[in-house]
N, C-alpha and C positions, 0 to 999 in steps of 0.2 A: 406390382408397383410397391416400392418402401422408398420412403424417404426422411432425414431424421435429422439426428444431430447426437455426438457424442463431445460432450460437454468435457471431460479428463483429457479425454485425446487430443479435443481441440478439429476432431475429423468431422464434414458435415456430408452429406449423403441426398444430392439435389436431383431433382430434375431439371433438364438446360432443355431450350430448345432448338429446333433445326434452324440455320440461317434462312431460309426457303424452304419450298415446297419440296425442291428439287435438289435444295441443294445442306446435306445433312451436317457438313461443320456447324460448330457452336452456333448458335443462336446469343441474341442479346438477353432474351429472358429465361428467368431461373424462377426453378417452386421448390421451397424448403423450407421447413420447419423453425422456428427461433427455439433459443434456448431457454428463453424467459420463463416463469408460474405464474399464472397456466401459459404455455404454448399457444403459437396462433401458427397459422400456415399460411405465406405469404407467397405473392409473384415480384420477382423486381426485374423490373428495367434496367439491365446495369446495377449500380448500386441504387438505382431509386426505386423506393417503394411502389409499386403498380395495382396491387391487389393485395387485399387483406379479410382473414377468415374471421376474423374473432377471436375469442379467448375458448379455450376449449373445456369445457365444462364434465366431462367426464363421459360424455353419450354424444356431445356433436359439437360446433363448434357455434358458438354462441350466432355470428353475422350468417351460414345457410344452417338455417334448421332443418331445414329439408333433408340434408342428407347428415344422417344418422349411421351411429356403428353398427348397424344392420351388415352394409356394407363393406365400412372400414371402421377401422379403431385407430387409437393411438396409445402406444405402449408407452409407460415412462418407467425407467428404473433411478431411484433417488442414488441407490448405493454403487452404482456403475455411471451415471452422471448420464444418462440415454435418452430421449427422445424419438418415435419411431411411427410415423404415422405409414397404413398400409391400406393394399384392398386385400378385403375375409376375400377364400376360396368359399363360397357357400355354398354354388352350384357348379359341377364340376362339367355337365354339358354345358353351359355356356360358356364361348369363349370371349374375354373382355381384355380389355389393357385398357390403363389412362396415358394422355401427354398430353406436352403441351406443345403449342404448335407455336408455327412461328412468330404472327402476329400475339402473341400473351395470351392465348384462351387456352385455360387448362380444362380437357376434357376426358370422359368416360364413357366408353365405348365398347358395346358388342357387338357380336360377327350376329346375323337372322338374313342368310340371301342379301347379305352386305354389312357394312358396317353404319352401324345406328349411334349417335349420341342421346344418349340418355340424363349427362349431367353438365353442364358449361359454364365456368365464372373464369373473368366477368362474365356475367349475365348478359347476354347481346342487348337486350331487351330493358335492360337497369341503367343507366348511366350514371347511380349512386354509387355502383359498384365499386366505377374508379377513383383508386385511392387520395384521399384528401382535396376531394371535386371540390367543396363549399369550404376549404381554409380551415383555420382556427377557430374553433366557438361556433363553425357552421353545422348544420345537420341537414340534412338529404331527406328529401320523398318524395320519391318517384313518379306520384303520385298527386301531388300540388306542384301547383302555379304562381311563380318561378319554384323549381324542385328545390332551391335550397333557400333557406331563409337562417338567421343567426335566432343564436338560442334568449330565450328569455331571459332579460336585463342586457344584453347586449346589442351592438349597432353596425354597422357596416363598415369597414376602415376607410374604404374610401365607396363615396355613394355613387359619382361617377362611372366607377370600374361595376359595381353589383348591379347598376341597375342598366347596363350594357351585357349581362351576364355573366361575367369573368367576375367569377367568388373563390377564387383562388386565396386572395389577401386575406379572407374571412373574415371577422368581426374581432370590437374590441370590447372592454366593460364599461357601459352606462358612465356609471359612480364606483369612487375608490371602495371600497371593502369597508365594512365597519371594525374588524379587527387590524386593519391597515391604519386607521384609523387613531384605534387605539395604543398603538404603537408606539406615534408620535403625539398623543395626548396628554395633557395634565395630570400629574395623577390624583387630583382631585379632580377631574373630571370624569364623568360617568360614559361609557359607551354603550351604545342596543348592540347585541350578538349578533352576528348573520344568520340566516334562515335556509332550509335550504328549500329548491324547487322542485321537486320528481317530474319525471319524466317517462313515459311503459314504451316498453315493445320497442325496446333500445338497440342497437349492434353497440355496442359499450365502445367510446375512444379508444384511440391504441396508447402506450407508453402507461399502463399501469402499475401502477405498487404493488406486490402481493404481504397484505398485514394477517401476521398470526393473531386473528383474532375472532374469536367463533360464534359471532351474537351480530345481529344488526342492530343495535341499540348504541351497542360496542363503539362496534365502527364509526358509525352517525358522532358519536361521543370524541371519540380519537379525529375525526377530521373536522368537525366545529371547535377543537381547542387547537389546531394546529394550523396559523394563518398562510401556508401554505399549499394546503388542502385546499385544492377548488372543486372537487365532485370525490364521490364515493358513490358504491355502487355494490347489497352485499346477495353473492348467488350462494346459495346452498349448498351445491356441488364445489365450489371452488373456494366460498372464504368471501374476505374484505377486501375491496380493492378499492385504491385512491387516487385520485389524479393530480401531481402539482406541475406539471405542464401543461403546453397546451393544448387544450382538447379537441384533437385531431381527427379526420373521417369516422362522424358521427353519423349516424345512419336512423333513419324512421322505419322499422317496420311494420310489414301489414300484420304478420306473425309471429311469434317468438320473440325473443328479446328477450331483454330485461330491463328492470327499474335503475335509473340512472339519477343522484340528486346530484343538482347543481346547487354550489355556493351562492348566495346572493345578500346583497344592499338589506333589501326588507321586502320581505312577503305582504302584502297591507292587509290581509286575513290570517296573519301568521302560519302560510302554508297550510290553511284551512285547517288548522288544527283541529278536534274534535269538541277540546274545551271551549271554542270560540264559537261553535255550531247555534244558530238562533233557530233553526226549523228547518222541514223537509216539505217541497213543496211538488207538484206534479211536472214540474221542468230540472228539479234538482235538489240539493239545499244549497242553504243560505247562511253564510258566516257573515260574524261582526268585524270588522279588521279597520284600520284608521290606514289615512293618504299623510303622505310625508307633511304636509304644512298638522297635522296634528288632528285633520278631523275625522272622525266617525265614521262609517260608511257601511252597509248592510251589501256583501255581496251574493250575489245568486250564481252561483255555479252549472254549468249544463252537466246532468251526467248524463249517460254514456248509455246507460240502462233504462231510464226513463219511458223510452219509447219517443220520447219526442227528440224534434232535431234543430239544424239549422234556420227549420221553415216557420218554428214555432218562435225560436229566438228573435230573426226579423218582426213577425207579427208583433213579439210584447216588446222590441222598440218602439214599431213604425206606432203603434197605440198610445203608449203612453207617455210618449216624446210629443203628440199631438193634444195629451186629455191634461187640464189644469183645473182642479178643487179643492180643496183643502181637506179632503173626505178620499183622495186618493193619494197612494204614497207617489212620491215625488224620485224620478230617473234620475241621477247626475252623470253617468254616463255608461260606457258599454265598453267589450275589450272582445276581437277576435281575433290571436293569437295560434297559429297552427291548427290542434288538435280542440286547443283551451278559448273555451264562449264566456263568458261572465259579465253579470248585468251588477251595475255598481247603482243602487239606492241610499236614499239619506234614509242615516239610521233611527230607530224607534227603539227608544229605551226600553219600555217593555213589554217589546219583543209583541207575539200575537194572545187574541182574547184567550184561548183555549188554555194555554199555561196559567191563566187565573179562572175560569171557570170552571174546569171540571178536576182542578187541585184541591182538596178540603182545606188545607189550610189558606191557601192563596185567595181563595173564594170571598172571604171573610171582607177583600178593600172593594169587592165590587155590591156597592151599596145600592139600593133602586134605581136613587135621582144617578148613579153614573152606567149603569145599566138601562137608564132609561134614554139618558143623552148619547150611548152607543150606540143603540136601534135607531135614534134619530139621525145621527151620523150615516151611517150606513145608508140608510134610505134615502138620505139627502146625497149622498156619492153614486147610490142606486140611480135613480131621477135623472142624474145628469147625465150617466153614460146612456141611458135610453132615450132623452129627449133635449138636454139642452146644451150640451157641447157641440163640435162642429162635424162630429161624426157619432154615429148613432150604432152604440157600440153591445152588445150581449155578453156580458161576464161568460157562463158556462161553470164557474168552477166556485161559486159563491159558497163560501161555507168557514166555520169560525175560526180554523189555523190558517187563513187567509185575511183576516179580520187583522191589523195592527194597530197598535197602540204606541202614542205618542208620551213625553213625560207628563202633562196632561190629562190623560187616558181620553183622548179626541181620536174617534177610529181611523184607521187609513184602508181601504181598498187594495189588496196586493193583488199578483200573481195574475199577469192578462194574458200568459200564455196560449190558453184554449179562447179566447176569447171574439167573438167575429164581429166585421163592421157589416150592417145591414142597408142597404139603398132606401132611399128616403120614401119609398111607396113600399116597400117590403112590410108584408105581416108576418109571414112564416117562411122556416126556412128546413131542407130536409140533407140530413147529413147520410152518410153510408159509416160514416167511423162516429159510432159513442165513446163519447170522453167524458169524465169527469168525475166525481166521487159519488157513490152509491149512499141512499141515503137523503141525498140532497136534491138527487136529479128527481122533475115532473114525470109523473106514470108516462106523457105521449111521446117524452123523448128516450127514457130509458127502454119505451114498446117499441116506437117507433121512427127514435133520430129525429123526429121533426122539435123544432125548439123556437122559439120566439121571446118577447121581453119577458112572456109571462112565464118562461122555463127559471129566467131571476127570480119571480115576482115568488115561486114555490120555493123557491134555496132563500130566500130571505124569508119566508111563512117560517122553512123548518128552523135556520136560526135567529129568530125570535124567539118560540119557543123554547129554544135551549137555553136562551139567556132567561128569559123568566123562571125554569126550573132547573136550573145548571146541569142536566141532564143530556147525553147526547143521543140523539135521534133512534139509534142502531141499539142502544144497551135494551139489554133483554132481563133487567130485575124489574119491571114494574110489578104491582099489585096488580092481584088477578090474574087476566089468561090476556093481557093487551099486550100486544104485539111488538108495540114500539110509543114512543114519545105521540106521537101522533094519535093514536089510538086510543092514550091516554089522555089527552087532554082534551077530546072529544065524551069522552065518557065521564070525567069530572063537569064539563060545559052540561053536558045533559042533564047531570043532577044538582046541578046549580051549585056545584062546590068548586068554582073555577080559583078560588084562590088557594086550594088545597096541591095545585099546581106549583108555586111559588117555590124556590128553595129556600131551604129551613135555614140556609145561614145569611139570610137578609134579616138583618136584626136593626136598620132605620128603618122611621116613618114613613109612611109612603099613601098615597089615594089608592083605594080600592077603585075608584070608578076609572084609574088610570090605568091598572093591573088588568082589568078586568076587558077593558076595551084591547089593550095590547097581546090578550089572549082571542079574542074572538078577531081581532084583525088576524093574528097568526094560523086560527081556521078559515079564515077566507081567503086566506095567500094558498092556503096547499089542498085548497077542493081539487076534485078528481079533474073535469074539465076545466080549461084555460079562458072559457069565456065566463066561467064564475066565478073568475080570480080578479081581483080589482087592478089596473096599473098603478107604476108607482107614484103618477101625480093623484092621485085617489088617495094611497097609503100615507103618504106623507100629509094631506090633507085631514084623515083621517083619526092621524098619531095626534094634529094636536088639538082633536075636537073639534076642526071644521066643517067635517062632513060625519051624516048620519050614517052607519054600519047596518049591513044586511043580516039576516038571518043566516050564518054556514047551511049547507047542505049536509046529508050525513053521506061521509066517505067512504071508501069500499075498505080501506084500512082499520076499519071499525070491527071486521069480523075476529073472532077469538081464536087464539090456539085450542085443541080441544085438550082439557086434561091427563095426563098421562095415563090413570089408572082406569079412565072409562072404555067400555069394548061397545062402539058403535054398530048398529045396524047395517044391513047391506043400504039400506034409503041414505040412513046419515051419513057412512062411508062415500058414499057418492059427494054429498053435500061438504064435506069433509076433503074433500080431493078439490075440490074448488075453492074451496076455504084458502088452500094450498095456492091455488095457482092465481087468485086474485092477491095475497100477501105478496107475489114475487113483483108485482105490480109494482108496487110503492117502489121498489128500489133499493133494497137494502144492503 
């Protein structure tokens, strides 16, 4: 098989097919090569497009990744104007031929005690296949319910016809353009740029530009100053490509593909730019971006990588659309779009605790009294998810880049992703999947998935302590052979130097008898067992000197690293190897 196109001659070189089974005149459809950079390989109907390959990338053809120049190739001669797509002879005992048949299915086939198809498009099995199924601005997956849906900032042309199924008409754009905009603006008047949206694991539109231009910064550059540029898209193999029509049989796929940006209005996290990034969270991150009326908004983006999915996004709705304190950050709304999950919160100026805690110079504004009103926070957002709101809720994932601050610096509760609702006679609960940050998790649940209020009650013991010595949990510079934060502030408690715990760059006034209490609270939060750990209407009672404090217990976290230069005993060795495997305990 060769089929091609010679561009000077103006000769094309197709495959037709049989009118019928039987019957070998022409047929209506044709397979043949375009002339365009890069080439696609197309089936038409007469003169109507039927099937389309993609753009060919040098090794296969962008829309079937599957089948690669293993196979076939396609030859192009610039200087003879040539295009030549073939099947390699690779193996010369198998006999194969491709055609196309009558009804348009171009196929490849070997002879084995019959003739076997090996390769079919359309795809019986795709019904994205067929050329320009979902319209203009529509894109295809085969795989979602309805298969086509119009691309991000656009709408249905007519909603009658789309939602009868017939997306043929495909979609139109939201809002005019901001460079459209701009066009016809004052010229003292300021325009916002357009943004654009990516998109992965694309079969790229048909009708593209090919720009000599060898950078994707490049390109991005040359189609946000040319308003009519509506997507660009840069492959390696091929260059810059741009769209200023309409974007036609767009395709999702499961595989392959490539990055497609689309033009658009306004990204409201600036296309999640990286300069906009406020933190990384166990569902995602989270960018600053503003909603068209001008306000703020902290979005949460699902990635992809996470480990988490769909099941975790409904759970931190269905929660925090239900939980209202002013110690928890506040929903405004949620976006599930195709591929793209995004939880939209009011935004928190600045940003979480941990960007001023454990920064040396940032350190410096967080003074006792508002270090001390952040534990109180906390613990009053604590209290409610466990006992007074109308579901009875287990953080799971408490810890200080979860922690947000308001312009105020009044804490807010993030991130209720992992988070579970417990039944109102539940005390304990036992998981098979451990989640959450090492470190922070209670020894029974990191040993044994079992978790309760009091698995919070230990992730607020340990960040407490951090906030009194701006130190995090996990860092391994203490003094001595202590293990961890914990270790240490157990060993300072012993010799009554508990304010030697203190970070050195708290330089107000402050009560020792206040310091002092919010450090032995913080050993009675992270005792080894959960029935020595106070709940948080205890803690909160506790913080402000309502209730008398117990004596801690001394924790198994308390054992030492052994010094590096000492050569133990075959006894201590022993003692030494346990040392080891109670340390793995704590979690770290």
């Amino acid at each position: 098989m060769k089929i091609g196109v010679n561009v000077k001659e103006g000769k094309k070189l197709n495959l037709t097919s049989w009118k019928g089974e039987d019957d070998p005149s022409h047929g209506s459809f044709v397979a043949g090569v375009t002339s365009e950079t890069p080439p696609q390989l197309f089936i038409w109907n007469g003169s109507s497009p039927y099937w389309r390959s993609g753009h060919w990338d040098k090794t296969k053809f962008i829309g079937v990744p599957n089948i690669t120049n293993i196979f076939y190739d396609l030859q192009q001669d610039n200087v003879q104007g040539t295009s030549y797509y073939y099947l390699k002879n690779y193996n010369n005992s198998i006999f194969e031929y491709v055609f196309i048949s009558s009804e348009g299915s171009l196929k490849a086939t070997y002879w084995f005690n019959g003739w076997i198809t090996y390769w079919e498009v359309p795809a019986p099995t795709n019904p994205c296949d067929i050329y320009g199924i979902c319209g203009p601005f529509g894109v295809c997956n085969p795989f979602s319910s309805p298969m086509c849906r119009c691309l991000k900032g656009f709408k249905p042309r007519s909603d009658e016809e789309w939602n009868r199924g017939n997306w043929t008409r495909g979609c139109l754009r939201k809002m005019e353009l901001n460079c459209q905009k701009s066009a016809s603006a004052a010229a003292s008047t300021t325009v916002e740029k357009d943004m654009f949206w990516q998109m992965r694991h694309i079969k790229l539109p048909d009708s593209a530009d090919h720009l000599l231009i060898d950078n994707a910064k490049g390109c991005q550059s040359w189609c946000l100053e040319n308003c009519s540029c509506l997507a660009f898209s840069y492959v390696n193999a091929i260059g810059c490509m741009a769209w200023s029509k309409d974007l036609l049989d767009t395709q999702q796929l499961s595989m392959g593909g490539e990055d497609l940006f689309i033009r658009l209005v306004d990204a409201s996290a600036d296309n999640f730019n990286v300069k906009n990034k406020l933190g990384q969270g166990g569902f995602g991150p989270v960018y600053k971006g503003k909603l068209n009326d001008g306000k703020e908004i902290a979005a949460k983006r699902l990635s992809s990588s996470s480990g988490q999915g769909i099941a975790e996004f409904k759970n931190e709705i269905l929660l925090i659309s239900k939980l209202q304190h002013r110690n928890l950050v506040r929903l405004l709304g949620c976006c599930i779009e195709g591929e793209e999950k995004i939880l939209v919160y009011e935004y928190l100026p600045n940003k979480s605790l941990d960007t001023f805690l454990f920064d040396s110079k940032e350190k410096a504004k967080l003074s006792w009294s508002v270090r001390f009103h952040i534990i109180q926070g906390v613990a009053k957002g604590l209290l409610y998810l466990h006992r007074d709101s109308c579901l009875r809720v287990i953080h799971r994932d408490l810890k200080v880049s979860n922690i947000l601050l308001d312009e105020k610096m009044n804490p807010k509760i993030s991130d209720f992703g992992l988070s579970r609702m417990f039944e109102g006679t539940q005390v304990l609960v036992n998981t098979h999947k451990i989640v959450g940050t090492l470190g922070y998790m209670s020894p029974e649940y990191a040993m044994g998935g079992i978790f309760s209020e009091k698995s919070d009650v230990y992730s607020f013991g340990v960040l407490l302590l951090e906030i009194i010595s701006g130190k995090k949990n996990t860092s391994l510079d203490y003094p001595g052979q202590h293990l961890n934060l914990l270790a240490y502030a157990w060993h300072l408690w012993c010799e009554d130097r508990g304010l030697d715990l203190m970070d050195e760059g708290i330089a107000d006034a402050f009560l020792v008898s206040e310091v002092m209490r919010c450090i032995q609270l913080g050993l009675l939060c992270t005792q080894d067992h959960a029935t020595d750990r106070p709940n948080m209407f205890a803690v909160v009672l506790m913080l402000n000197g309502e209730s008398n404090l117990s004596q801690p217990k001394q924790p198994t976290y308390t054992f030492s690293r052994s010094p590096a230069h000492e050569v133990p005993s075959q006894e201590e060795s022993i003692r030494s190897m346990n040392t080891i495997t109670i340390s793995t305990v704590e979690g770290r």
